[in-house]
C-alpha positions in Angstrom: 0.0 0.0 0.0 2.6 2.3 0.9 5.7 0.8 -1.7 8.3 3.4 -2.4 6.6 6.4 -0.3 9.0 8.2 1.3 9.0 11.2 4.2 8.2 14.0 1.0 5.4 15.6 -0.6 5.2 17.2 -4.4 4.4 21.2 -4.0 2.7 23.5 -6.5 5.1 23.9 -8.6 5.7 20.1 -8.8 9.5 20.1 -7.3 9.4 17.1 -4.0 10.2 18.4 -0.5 11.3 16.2 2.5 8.9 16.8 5.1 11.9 16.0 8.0 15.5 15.4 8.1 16.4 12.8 5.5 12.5 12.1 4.9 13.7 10.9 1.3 15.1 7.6 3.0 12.1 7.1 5.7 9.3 4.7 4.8 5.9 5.3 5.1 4.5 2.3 6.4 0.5 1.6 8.6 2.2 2.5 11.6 3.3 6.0 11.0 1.0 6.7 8.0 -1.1 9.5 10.4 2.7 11.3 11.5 2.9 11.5 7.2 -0.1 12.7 6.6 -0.1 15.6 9.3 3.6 16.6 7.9 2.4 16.4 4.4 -0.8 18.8 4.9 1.5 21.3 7.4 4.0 21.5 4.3 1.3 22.1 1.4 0.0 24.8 3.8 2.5 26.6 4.7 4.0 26.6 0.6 2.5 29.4 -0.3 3.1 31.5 3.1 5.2 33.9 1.5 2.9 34.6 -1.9 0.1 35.1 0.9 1.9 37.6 2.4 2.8 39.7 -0.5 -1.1 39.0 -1.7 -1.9 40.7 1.8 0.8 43.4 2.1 -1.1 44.8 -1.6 -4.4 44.2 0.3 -3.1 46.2 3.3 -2.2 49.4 0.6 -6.1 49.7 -0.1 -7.4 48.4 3.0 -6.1 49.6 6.5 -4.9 46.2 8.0 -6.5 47.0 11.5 -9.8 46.7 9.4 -9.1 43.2 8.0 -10.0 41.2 10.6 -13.2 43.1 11.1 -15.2 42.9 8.1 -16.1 39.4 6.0 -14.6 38.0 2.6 -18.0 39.2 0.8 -17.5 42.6 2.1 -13.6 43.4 1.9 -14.5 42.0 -2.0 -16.6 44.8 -2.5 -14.3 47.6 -0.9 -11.6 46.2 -4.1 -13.2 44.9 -6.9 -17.0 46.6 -6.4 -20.2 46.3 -6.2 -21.4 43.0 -8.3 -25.0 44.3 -8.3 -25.5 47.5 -10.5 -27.1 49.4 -8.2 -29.0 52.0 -10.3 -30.3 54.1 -7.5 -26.3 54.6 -6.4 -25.0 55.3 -10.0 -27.8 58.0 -10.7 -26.7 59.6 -7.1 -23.6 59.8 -8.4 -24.2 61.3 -12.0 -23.8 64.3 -13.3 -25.4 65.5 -16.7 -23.2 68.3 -18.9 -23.8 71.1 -20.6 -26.8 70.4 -23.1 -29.1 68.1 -21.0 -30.9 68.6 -17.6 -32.8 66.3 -15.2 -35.9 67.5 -16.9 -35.1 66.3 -20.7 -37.3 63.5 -22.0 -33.9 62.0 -22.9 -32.2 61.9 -19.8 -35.7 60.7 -18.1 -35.9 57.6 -20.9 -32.6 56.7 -20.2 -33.0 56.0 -16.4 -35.5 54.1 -17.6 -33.9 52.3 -19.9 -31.1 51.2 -17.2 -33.6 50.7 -14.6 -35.9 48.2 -17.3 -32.2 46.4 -18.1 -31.6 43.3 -17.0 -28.4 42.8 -14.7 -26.2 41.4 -17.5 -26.8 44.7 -19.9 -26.4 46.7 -16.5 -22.6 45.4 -16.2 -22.0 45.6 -20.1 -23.1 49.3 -19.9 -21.0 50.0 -17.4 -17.8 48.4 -18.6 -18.7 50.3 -21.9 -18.6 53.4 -20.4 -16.0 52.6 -17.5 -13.9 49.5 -18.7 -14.9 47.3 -15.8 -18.2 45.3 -14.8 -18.5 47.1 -11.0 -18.9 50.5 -9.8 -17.3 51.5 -6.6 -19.1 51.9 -3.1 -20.7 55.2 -2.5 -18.0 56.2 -0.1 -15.2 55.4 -3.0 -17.4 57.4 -5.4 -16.6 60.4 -2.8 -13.4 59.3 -2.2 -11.8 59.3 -5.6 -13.9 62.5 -6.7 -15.6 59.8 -9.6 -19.4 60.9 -11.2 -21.0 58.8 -14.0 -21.0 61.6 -16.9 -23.9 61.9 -19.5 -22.9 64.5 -22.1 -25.1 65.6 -25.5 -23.3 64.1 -28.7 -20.7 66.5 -30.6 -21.3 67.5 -34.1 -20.0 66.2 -36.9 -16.8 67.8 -37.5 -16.4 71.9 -39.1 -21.1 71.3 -38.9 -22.6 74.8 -37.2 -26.4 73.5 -37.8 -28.0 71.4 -35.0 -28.9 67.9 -35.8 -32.4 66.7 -36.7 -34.2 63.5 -34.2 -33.6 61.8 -37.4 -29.6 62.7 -37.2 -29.3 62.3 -34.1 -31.3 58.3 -34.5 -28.7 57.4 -37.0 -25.8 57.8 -34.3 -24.6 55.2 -31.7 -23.8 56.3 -27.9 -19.9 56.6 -27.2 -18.0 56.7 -24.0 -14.5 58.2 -22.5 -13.5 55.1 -20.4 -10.7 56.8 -18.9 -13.4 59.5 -17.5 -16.6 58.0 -17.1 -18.4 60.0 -19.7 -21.4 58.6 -21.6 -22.3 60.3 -24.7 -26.0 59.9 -25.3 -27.6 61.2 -28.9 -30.8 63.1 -28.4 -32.9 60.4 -30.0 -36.3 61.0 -31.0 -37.7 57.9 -28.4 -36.9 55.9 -25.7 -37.4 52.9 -28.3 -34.7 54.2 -30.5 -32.5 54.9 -27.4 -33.3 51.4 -26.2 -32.2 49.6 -29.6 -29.5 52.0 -30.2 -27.7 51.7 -26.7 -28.2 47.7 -26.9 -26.4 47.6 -30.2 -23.1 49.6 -29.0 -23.3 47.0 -26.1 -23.4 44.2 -27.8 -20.7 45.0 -30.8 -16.7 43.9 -30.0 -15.4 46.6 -28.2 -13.3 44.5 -25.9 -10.0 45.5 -27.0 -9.6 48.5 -24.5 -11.0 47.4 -21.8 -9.5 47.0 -18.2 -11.1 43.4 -17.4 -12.9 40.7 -19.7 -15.7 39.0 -17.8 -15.4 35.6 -18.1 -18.6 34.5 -21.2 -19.4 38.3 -21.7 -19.4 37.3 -25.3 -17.1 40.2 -26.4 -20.4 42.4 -24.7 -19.4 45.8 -23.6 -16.2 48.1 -24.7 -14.9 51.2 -23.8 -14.8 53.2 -27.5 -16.5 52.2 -30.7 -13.8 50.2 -32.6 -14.7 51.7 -35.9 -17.6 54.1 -36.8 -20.8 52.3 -35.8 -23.5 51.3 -37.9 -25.4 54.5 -38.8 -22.8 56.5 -37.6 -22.0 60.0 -40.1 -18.7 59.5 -42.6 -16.1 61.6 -40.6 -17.1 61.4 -37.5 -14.2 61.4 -34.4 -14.2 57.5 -33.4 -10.8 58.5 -31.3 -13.1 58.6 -27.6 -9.7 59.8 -25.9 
């Protein structure tokens, strides 16, 4: 049962440790089978002691160490990586419209909507489309790191002084400014039109730039357009930085 096992154990990175003093020449046999075993798990524990530390000392850069031991897995998650839930309520709190729209424009009014009606997939793909990641931060962070969720008008077409038609303005696709948090919404003419319009841009391959790729997102979700989207005017300034 126990033919040519020795006092060692095979780590991670597959190289053999003895687990005493010249364990490579002491038998494990019925007798001290339990002595093995408890050597064997104390060394595969402790192997990756010194990763763990490092892994905490980065920990202990965002999150005060006297904290740590306060606070649960699921919640010390969410102070790093995020909220998972898109919590619609928080990201409008934290919004801020520019010059062009107010909280009183149809459009701005169908858009809230719109997010609220998505379902939490097309939530997270909006997001990383207009932020490069599937998360926003906590409230507090929001505060924090001075961040707001930007919804700006469209820009004209380049060297145009006219103001676009509902018609124009259906033909375009939304864009974002990953790097700010910027969301630029058309002035459609409906909230259907807003509905298809922001559900296509979500849905084309725009993963290239992006910060994280969430495991089977199915390429959902980018930070800029990769080319001029479909409808979108000859000319127009695809370079969202």
């Amino acid at each position: 049962m126990f033919a040519h096992k020795f006092f060692t154990t095979t780590l991670s990175d597959q190289s053999v440790v003895e687990l005493e003093e010249s364990g490579s020449t002491r038998a494990v046999t019925f007798e001290n089978r339990i002595e093995y075993a408890r050597k064997a798990l104390y060394t595969r524990m402790k192997e990756c002691e010194r990763q763990c530390a490092a892994i905490k000392q980065g920990i202990c850069q965002i999150v005060p160490e006297a904290l740590l031991n306060m606070v649960g897995y699921q919640e010390l998650e969410e102070w790093i990586y995020g909220k998972k839930l898109i919590d619609v309520g928080l990201l409008k709190q934290n919004s801020r419209l520019a010059a062009g729209y107010s909280e009183d424009d149809p459009v701005i009014k169908w858009f809230w909507e719109v997010v609220t009606e998505f379902p939490e997939a097309e939530r997270r793909k909006l997001i990383c489309f207009c932020f490069a990641q599937y998360t926003i931060p906590r409230n507090e962070e929001f505060e924090r790191r001075g961040l707001r969720f930007q919804i700006k008008p469209t820009m004209e077409g380049p060297g145009s002084n006219r103001r676009e038609s509902k018609a124009d303005q259906d033909l375009r696709l939304p864009r974002a400014d990953t790097c700010f948090f910027n969301f630029e919404l058309p002035r459609y003419s409906s909230k259907e039109v807003m509905k298809k319009k922001i559900l296509k841009a979500l849905h084309m391959d725009n993963m290239s730039l992006n910060a994280e790729a969430e495991p089977d997102a199915g390429g959902a979700g980018g930070g800029l357009n990769s080319g001029p989207g479909l409808g979108a005017r000859a000319g127009d300034d695809d370079d969202d930085y």
